[in-house]
Backbone as JSON, one array per atom type, in Angstrom:
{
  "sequence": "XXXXXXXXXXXXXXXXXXXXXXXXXXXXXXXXXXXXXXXXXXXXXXXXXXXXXXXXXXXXXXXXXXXXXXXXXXXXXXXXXXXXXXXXXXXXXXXXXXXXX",
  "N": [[7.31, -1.64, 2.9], [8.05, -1.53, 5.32], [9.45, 1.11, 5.5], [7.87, 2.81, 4.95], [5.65, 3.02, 6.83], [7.66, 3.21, 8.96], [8.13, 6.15, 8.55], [5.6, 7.23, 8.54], [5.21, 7.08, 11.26], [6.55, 8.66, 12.25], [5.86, 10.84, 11.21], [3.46, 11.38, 12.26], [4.14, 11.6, 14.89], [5.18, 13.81, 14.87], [2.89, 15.07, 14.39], [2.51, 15.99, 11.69], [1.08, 14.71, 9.42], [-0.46, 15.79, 7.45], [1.6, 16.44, 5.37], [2.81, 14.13, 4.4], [0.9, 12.13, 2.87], [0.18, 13.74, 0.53], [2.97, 13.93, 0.0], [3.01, 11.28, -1.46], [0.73, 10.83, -2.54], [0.81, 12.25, -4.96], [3.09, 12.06, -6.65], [4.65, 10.93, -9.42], [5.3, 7.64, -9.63], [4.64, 5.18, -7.6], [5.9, 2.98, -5.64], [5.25, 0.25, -3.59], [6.67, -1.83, -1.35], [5.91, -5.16, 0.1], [3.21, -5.0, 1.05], [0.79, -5.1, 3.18], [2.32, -6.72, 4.92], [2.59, -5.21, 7.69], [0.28, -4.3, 9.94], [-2.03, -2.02, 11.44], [-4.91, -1.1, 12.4], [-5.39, 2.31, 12.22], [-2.96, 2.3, 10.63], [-3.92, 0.84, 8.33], [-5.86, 2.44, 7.2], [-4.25, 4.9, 6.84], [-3.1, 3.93, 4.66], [-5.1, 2.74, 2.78], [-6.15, 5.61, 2.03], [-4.12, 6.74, 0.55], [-3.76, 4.82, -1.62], [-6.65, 4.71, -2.74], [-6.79, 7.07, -3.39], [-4.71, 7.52, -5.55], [-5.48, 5.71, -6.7], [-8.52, 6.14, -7.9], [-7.18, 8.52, -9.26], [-5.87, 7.89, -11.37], [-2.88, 6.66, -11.19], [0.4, 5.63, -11.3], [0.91, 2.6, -9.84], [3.81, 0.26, -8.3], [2.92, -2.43, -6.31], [3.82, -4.98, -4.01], [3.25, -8.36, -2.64], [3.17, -11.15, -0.78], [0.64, -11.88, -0.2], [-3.05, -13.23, -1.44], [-5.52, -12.56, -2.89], [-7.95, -12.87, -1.07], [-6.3, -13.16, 1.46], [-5.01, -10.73, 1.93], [-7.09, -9.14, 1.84], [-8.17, -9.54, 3.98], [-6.04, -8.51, 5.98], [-5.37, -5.99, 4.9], [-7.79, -4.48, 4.13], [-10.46, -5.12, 2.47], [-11.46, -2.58, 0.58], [-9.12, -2.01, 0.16], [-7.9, -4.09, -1.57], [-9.64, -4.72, -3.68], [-9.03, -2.33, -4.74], [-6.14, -2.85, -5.84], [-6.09, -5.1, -6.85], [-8.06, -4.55, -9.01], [-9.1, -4.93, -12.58], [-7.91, -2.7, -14.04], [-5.41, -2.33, -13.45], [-1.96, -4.6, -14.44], [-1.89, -7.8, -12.97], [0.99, -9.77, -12.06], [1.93, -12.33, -11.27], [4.02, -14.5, -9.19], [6.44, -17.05, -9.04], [7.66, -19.31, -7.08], [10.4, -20.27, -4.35], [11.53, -18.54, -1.04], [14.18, -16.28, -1.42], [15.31, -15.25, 0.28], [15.55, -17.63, 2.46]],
  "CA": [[6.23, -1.11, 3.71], [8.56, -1.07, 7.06], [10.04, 2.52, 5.47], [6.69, 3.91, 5.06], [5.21, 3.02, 7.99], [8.28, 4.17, 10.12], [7.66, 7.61, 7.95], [3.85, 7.52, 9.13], [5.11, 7.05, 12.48], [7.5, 9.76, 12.66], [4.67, 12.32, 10.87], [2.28, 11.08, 13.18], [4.76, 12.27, 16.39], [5.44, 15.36, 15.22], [2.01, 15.97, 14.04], [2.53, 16.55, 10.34], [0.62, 14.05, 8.9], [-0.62, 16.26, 6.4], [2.13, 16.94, 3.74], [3.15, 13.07, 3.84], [-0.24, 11.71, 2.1], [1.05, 14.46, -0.49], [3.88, 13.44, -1.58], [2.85, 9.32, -1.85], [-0.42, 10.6, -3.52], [1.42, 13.55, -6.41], [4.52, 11.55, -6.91], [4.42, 9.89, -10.73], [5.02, 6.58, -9.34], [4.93, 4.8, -5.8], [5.79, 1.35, -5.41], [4.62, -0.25, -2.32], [7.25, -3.15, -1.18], [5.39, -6.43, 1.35], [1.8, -4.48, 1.73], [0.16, -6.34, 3.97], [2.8, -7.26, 5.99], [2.7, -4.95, 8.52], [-1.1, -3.68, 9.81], [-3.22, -1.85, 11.82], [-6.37, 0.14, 11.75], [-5.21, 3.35, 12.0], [-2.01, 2.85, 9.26], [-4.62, 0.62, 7.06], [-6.6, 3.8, 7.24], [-3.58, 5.74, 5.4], [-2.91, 3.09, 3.26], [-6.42, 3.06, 2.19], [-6.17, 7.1, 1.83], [-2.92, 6.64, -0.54], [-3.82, 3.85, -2.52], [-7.93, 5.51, -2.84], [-6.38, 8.64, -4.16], [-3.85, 7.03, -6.43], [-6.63, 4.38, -7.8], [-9.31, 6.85, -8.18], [-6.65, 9.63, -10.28], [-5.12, 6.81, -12.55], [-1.67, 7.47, -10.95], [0.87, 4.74, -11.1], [1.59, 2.17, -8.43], [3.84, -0.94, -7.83], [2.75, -3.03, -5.38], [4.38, -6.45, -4.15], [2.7, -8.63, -1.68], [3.21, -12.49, -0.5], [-1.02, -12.45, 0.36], [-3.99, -13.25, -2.24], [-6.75, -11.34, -2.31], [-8.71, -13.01, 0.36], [-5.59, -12.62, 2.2], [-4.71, -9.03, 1.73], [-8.59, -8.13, 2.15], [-8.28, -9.9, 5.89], [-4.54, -8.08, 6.62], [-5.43, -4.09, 5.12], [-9.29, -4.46, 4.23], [-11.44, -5.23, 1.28], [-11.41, -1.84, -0.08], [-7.66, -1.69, -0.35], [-7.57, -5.53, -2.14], [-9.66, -4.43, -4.75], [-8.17, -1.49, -5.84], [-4.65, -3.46, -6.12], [-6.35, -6.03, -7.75], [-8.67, -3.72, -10.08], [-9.29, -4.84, -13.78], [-7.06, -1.41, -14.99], [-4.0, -2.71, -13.57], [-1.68, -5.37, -14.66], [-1.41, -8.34, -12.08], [1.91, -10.33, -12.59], [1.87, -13.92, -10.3], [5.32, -15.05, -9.97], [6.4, -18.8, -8.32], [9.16, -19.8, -6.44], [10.65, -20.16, -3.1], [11.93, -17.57, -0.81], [15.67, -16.83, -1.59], [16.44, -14.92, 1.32], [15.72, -18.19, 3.63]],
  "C": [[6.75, -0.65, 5.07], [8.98, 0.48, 6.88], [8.73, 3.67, 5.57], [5.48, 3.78, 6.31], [6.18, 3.65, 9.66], [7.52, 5.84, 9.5], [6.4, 8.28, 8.59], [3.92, 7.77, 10.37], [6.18, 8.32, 13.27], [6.63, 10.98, 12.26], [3.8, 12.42, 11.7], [2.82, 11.85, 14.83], [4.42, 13.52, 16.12], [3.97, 16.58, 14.75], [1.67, 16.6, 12.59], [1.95, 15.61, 9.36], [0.27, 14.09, 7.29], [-0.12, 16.1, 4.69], [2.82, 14.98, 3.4], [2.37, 12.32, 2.83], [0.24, 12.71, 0.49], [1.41, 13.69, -1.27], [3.89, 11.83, -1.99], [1.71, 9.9, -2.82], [-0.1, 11.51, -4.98], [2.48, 12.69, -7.17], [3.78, 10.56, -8.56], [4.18, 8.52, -10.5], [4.9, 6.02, -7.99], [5.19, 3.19, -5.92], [6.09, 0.83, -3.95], [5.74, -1.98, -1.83], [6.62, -4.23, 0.0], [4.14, -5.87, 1.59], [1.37, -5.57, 1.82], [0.66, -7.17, 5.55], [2.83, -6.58, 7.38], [0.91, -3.75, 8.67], [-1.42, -3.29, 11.45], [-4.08, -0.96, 11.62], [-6.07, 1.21, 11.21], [-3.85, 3.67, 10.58], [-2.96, 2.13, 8.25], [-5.28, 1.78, 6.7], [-5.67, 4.62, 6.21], [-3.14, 4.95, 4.38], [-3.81, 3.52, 2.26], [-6.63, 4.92, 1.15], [-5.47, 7.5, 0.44], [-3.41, 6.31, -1.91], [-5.09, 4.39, -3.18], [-7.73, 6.46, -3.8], [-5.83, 8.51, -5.61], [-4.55, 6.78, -7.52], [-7.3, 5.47, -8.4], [-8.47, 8.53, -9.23], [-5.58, 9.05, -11.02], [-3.37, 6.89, -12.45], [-1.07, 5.96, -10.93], [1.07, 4.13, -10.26], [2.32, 0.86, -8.92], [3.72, -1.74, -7.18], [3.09, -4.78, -5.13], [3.82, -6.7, -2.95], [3.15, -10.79, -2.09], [1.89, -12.94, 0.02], [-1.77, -12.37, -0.98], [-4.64, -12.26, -1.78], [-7.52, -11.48, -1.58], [-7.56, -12.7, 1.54], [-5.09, -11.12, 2.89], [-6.22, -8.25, 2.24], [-8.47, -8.15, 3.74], [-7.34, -8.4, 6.37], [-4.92, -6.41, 6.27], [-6.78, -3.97, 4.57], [-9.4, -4.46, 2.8], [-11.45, -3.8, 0.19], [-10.08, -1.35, -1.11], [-7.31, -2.89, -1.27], [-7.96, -4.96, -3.26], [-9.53, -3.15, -5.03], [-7.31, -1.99, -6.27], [-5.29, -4.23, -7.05], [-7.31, -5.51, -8.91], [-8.39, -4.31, -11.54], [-8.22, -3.98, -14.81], [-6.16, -1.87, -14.38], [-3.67, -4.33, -14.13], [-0.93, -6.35, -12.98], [-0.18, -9.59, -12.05], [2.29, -11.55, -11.05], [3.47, -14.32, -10.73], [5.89, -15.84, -8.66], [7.75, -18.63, -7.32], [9.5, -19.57, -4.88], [11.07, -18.85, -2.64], [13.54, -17.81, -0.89], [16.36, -16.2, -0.62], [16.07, -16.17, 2.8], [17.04, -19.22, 3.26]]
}
């Protein structure tokens, strides 16, 4: 999420906001690495935009997160939880400590 949020923040300087939503929302697949971890309004806002687009035109995503879904609803909002968590995808729970501490 830190690569696509620098990205947002470098489209956002120069003003080109536009063609980035693009290519995250055309692209066959997207996989989303820590969503959640890094927030505020205005990038939950393109999250939301991404993920909205994606959900709503059956487009693939991966998404990895260390928050539940009450968690994740708090950190990028309720709308963006349940899409991730949606019925039509597969949600895969998986245990264990962290191995990069």
């Amino acid at each position: 999420i830190s690569d696509l949020k620098q990205s947002w923040l470098d489209e956002q300087a120069r003003g080109g906001l536009a063609m980035l939503p693009n290519a995250l929302t055309s692209c066959d697949l997207l996989v989303i690495d820590d969503i959640g971890q890094s927030a505020s309004e205005a990038f939950n806002e393109f999250i939301y935009m991404i993920i909205n687009n994606r959900w709503a035109n059956n487009k693939a995503m991966i998404v990895t997160t260390n928050f539940s879904y009450d968690e994740l609803s708090v950190r990028v909002g309720e709308a963006v939880a349940s899409r991730l968590f949606d019925r039509r995808g597969l949600l895969v729970e998986l245990g264990g400590g962290d191995l990069r501490a």
